[in-house]
C-alpha positions as CSV (number, residue, x, y, z in Angstrom):
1,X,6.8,28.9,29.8
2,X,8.0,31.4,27.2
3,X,11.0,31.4,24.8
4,X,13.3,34.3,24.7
5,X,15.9,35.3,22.3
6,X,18.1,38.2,21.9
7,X,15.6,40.4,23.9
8,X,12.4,39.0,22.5
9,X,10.1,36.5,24.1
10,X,7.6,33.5,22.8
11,X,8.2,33.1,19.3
12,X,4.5,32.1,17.9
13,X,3.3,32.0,14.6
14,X,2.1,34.7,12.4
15,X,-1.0,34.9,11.1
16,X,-1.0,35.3,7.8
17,X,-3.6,37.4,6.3
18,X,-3.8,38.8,2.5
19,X,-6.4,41.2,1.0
20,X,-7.4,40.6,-3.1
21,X,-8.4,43.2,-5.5
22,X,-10.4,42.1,-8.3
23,X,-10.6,44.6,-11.3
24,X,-13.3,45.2,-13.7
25,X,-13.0,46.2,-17.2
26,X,-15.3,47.5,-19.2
27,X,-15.1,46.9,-23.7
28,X,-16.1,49.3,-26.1
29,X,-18.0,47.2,-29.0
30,X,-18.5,50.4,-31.1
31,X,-16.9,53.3,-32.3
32,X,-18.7,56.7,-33.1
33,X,-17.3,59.3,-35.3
34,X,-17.6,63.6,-35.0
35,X,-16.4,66.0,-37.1
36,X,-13.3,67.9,-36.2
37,X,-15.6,71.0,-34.4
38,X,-17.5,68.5,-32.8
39,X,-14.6,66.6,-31.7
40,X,-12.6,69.2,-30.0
41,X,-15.8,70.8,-28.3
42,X,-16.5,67.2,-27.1
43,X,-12.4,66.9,-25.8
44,X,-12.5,70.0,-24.1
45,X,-15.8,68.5,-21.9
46,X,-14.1,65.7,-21.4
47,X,-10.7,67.6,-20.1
48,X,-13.8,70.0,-17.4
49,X,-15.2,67.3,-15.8
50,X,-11.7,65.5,-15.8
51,X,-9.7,68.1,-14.3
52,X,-13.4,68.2,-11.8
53,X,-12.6,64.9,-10.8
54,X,-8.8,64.8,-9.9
55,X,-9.4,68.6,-8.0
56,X,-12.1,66.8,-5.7
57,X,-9.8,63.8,-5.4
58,X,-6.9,65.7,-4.3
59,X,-9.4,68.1,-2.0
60,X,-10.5,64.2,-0.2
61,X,-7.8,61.9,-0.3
62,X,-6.0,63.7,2.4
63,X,-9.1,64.4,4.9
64,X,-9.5,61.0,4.4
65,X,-6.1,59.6,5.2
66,X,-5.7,62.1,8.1
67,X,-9.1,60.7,9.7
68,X,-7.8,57.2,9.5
69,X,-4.6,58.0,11.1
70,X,-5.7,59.8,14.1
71,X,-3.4,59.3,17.0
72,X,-4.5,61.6,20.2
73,X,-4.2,61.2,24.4
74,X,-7.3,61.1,25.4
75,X,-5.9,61.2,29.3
76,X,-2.7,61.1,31.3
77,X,-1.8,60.9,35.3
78,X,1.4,60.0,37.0
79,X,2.1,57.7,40.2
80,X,4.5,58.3,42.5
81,X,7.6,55.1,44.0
82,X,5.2,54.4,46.7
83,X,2.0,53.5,44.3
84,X,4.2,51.3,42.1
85,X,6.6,49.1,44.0
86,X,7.5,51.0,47.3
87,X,10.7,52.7,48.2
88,X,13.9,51.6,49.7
89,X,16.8,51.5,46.4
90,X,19.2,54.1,46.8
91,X,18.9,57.9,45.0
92,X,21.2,57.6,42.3
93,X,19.4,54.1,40.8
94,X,15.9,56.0,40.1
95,X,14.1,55.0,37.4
96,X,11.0,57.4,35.6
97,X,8.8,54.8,33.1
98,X,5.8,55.8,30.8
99,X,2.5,53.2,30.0
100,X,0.6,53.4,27.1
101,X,-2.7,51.9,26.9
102,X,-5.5,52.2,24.6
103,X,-9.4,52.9,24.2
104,X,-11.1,49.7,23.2
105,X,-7.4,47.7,23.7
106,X,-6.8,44.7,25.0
107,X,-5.1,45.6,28.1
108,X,-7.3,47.0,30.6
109,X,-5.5,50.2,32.9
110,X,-5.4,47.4,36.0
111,X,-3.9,45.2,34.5
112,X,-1.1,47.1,32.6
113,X,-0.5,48.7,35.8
114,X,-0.3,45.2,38.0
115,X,2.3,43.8,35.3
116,X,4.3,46.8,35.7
117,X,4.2,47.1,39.7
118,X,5.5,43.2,39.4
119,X,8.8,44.1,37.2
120,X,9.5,46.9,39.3
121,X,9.3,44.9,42.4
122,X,11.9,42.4,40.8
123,X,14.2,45.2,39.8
124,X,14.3,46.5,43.1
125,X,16.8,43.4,43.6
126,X,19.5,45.5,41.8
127,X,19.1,48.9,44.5
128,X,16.8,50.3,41.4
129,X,13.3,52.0,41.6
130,X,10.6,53.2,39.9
131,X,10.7,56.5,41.3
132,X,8.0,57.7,38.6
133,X,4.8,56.1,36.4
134,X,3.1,57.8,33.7
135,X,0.3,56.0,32.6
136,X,-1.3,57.6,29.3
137,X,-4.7,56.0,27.6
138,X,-4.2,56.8,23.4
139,X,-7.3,56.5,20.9
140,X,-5.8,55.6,18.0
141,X,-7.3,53.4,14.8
142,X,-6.5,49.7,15.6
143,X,-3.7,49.1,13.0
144,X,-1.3,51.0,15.8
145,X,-2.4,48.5,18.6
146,X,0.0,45.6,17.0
147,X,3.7,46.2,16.7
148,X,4.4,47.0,13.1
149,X,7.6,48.5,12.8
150,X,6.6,51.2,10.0
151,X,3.1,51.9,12.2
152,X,4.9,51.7,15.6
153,X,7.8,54.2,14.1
154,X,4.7,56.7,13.0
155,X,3.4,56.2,16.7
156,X,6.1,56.5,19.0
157,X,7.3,59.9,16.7
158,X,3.4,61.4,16.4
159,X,3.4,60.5,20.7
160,X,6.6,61.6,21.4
161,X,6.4,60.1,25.6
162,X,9.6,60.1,27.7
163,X,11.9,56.7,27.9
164,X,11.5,53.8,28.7
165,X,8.1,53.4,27.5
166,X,6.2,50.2,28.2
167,X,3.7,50.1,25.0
168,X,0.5,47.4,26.1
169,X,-0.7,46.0,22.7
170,X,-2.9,43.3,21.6
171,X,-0.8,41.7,19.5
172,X,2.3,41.3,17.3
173,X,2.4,41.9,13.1
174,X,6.2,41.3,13.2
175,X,7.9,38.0,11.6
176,X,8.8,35.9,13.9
177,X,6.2,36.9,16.0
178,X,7.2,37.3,19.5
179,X,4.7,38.1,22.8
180,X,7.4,40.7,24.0
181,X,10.0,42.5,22.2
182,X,12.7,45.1,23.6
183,X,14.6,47.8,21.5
184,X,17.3,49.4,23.3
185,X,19.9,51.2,21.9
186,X,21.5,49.0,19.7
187,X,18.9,47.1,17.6
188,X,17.0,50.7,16.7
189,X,19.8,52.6,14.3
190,X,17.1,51.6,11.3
191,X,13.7,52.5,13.7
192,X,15.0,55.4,15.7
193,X,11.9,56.3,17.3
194,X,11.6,52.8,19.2
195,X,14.8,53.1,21.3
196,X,13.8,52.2,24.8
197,X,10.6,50.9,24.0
198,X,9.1,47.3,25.1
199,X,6.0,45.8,23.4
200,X,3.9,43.5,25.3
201,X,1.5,41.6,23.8
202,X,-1.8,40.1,25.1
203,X,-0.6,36.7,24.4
204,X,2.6,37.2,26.8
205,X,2.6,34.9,30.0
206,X,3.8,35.6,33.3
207,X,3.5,38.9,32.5
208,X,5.8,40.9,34.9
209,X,8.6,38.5,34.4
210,X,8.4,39.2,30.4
211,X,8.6,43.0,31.6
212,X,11.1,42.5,33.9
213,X,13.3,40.2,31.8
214,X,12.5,43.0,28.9
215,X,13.5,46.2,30.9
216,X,16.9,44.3,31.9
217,X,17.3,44.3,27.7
218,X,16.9,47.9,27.7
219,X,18.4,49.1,30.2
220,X,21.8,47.0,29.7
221,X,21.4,47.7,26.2
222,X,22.1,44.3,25.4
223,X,20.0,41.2,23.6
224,X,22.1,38.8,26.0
225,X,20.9,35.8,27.9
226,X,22.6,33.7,30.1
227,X,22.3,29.9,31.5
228,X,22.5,30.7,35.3
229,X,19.4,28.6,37.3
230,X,16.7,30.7,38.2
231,X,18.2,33.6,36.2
232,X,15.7,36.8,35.3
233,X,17.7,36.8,31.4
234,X,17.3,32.9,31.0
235,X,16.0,32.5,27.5
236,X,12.9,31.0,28.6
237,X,10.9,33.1,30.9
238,X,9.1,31.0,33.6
239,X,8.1,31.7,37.0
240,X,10.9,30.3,39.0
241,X,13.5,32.9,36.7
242,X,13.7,35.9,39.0
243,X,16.7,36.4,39.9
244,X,20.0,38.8,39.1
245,X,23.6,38.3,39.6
246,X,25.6,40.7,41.1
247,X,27.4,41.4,37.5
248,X,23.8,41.9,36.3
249,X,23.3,44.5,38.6
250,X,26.3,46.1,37.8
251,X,25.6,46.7,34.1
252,X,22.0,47.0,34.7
253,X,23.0,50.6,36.6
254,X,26.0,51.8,34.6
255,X,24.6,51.4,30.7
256,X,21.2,52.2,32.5
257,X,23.1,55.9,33.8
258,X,25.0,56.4,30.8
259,X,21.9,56.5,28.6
260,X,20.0,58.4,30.4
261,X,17.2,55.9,31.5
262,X,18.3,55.8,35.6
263,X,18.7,59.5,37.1
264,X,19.7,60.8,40.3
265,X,17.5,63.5,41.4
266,X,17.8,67.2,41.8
């Protein structure tokens, strides 16, 4: 069973994790004279291989931080309603999402794609569809396969996917910690670039109800959860807590329309 609040699901423990410099000096236990010729012929070596130094350090230091921060799709394809979770919901309720996976991640392509079939299926209960699936694999260094709202700003901007996006990560450096967080609409006016986004960790259980219960978050734009038996938006996700109300549905379709996230098509 998993704990939910205001869009975000099993609250864990961070680990905590620190990294220690240790700085070494060195003491000068004599001092050596020149005469003033010798002095300013030995200050203006010093000032050559000085001014050597900080042009080579400029020339590296951003190769190297470019290297590290490497973000690229490697490969993209897109599945159609009838390869995700069928057909049957009425035109104007249609719903395009986007998956990202990574090389060497922790979420295989199956089962990102099996978690994602599920919460469609259960949304299917309010006449929606997932008329669309983009699944794209990223190779990225491994600091961007946690959420980490300053690195997970830098890769949603340098990706740039279409909304909602479904982001399949290993784990979770924000405190609290949570195994699934949503940011719709209203909780992203400081972290712009993670509007319609949901993070699902590896550590998340019952995996398509976390998605489902998520996507509801996003697409109502709203953190809310309710007390109804067997409700989808309990706080605690579990696998009995599937279902929708008819209000639900309701503002699940409109505030889904209005932003943009549920289109009719041409």
């Amino acid at each position: 069973m998993s704990r939910s609040r205001a869009g975000f699901l099993s609250v864990r423990p961070a680990k905590a994790s620190a990294t220690h410099r240790r700085g070494f000096g060195k003491g000068i236990g004599s001092r050596v004279w020149f005469s003033m010729p010798a002095r300013c012929a030995t200050m203006k070596r010093v000032m050559r291989v000085l001014g050597s130094s900080c042009l080579a350090a400029l020339s590296v230091g951003p190769a190297v931080a470019q290297e590290d921060s490497t973000i690229r799709i490697v490969e993209r394809f897109t599945l159609a309603a009838e390869q995700i979770a069928g057909t049957g919901a009425p035109a104007e309720n249609r719903m395009a999402l986007t998956l990202v996976y990574f090389n060497a991640g922790a979420w295989s392509l199956d089962a990102a794609l099996d978690a994602t079939r599920g919460a469609a299926r259960l949304l299917k209960q309010c006449g929606v569809v997932a008329a669309r699936l983009e699944a794209v694999r990223v190779d990225a260094p491994r600091k961007y396969q946690f959420l980490d709202t300053p690195v997970s700003r830098e890769l949603a901007r340098s990706l740039h996917l279409a909304k909602p996006t479904l982001y399949f990560v290993t784990d979770t450096r924000q405190k609290p910690a949570f195994d699934a967080e949503a940011i719709g609409r209203a909780n992203s006016r400081t972290r712009p670039e993670l509007a319609d986004t949901i993070w699902i960790t590896r550590a998340a259980r019952n995996v398509e109800i976390a998605l489902a219960h998520e996507l509801v978050h996003v697409l109502t734009d709203d953190g809310a959860h309710v007390d109804l038996p067997a409700n989808l938006m309990r706080a605690q996700t579990a696998p009995a807590n599937t279902h929708l109300s008819n209000t639900q549905c309701a503002q699940l379709r409109t505030v889904g329309a209005k932003n943009g996230l549920l289109r009719t098509p041409r």
